[in-house]
C-alpha positions as CSV (number, residue, x, y, z in Angstrom):
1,X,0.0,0.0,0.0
2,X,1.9,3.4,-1.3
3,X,0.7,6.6,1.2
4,X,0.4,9.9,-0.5
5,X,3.2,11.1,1.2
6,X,5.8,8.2,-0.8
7,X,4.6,10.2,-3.9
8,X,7.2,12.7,-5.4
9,X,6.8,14.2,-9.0
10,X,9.7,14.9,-10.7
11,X,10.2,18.0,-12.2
12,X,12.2,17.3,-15.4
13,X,9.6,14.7,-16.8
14,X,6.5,15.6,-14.5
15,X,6.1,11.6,-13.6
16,X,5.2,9.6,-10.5
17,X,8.1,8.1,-8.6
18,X,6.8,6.1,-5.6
19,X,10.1,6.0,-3.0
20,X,9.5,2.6,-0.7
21,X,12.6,2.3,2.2
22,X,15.9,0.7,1.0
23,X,13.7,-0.1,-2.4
24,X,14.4,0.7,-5.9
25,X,12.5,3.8,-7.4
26,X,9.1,2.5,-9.4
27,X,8.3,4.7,-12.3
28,X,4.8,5.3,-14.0
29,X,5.2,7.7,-16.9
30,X,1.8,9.5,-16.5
31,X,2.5,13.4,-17.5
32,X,-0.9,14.5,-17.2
33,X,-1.6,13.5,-13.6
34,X,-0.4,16.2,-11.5
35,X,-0.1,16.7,-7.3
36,X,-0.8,20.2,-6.0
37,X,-2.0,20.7,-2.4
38,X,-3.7,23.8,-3.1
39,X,-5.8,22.1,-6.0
40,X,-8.6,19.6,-4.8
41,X,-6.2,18.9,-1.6
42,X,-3.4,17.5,-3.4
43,X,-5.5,14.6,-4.5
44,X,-4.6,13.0,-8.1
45,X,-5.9,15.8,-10.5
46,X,-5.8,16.2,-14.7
47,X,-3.0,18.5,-15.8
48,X,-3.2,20.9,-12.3
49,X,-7.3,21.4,-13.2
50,X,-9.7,20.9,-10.5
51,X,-10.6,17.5,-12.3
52,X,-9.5,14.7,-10.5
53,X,-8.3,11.5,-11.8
54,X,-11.4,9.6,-9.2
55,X,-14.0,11.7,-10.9
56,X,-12.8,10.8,-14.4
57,X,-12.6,6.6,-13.4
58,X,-16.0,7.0,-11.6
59,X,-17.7,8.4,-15.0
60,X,-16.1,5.0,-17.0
61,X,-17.4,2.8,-13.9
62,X,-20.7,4.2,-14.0
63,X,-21.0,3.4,-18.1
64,X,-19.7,6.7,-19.9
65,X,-17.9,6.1,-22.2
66,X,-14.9,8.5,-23.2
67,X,-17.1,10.4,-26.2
68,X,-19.3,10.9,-23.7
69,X,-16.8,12.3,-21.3
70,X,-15.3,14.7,-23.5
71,X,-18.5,16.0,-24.7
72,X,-19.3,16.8,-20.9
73,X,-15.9,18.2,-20.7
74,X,-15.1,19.7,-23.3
75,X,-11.5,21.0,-22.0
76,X,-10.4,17.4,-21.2
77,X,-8.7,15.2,-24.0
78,X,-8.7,11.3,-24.8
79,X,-5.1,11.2,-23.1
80,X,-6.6,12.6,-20.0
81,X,-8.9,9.8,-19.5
82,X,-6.8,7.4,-20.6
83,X,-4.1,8.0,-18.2
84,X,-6.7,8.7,-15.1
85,X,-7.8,4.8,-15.9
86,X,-3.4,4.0,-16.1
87,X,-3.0,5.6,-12.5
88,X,-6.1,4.3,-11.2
89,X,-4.9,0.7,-12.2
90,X,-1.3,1.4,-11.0
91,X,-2.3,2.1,-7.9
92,X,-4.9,-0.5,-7.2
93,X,-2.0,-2.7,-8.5
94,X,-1.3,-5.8,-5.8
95,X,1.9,-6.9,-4.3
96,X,2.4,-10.3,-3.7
97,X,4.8,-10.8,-1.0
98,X,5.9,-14.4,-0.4
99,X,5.9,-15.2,3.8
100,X,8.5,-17.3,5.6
101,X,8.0,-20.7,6.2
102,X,9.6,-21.4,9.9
């Protein structure tokens, strides 16, 4: 389970890098969801708009499809949905982690 605070957007490529202790750095390239606590309280937004990544994933669950979504919001783009879906699968993403065996 990654905590909002292991996120950290760097600010050459704008992607997510999630920092785990004495881990190697994991890297989604997703350029359009952006991290600003004075926007929607630093939840998972599209391109620094008060549109966050959750409201765009809720519309596909309940049906809409991405026409549809546009239409209704007419300053999102195709990429914008398609990379709220790619961060809402990363990080629903499981780890399995083998136990020991005494």
């Amino acid at each position: 389970v990654y905590k909002r605070q292991d996120l950290h957007i760097a600010a050459e490529n704008r992607s997510i890098q999630v920092l785990e202790s004495h881990e190697d750095i994991k890297m989604v390239n997703l350029d359009r969801i952006t991290f600003d606590p004075n926007i929607m309280g630093g939840r998972a937004c599209i391109r620094g708009m008060r549109v966050t990544a959750g409201m765009v994933v809720g519309l596909v669950a309940e049906g809409h499809t991405t026409e549809e979504i546009l239409e209704a919001y007419p300053y999102l783009e195709e990429d914008d949905v398609r990379q709220a879906l790619t961060y809402s699968a990363w990080r629903a993403a499981e780890i399995e982690i083998p136990l020991a065996v005494p």
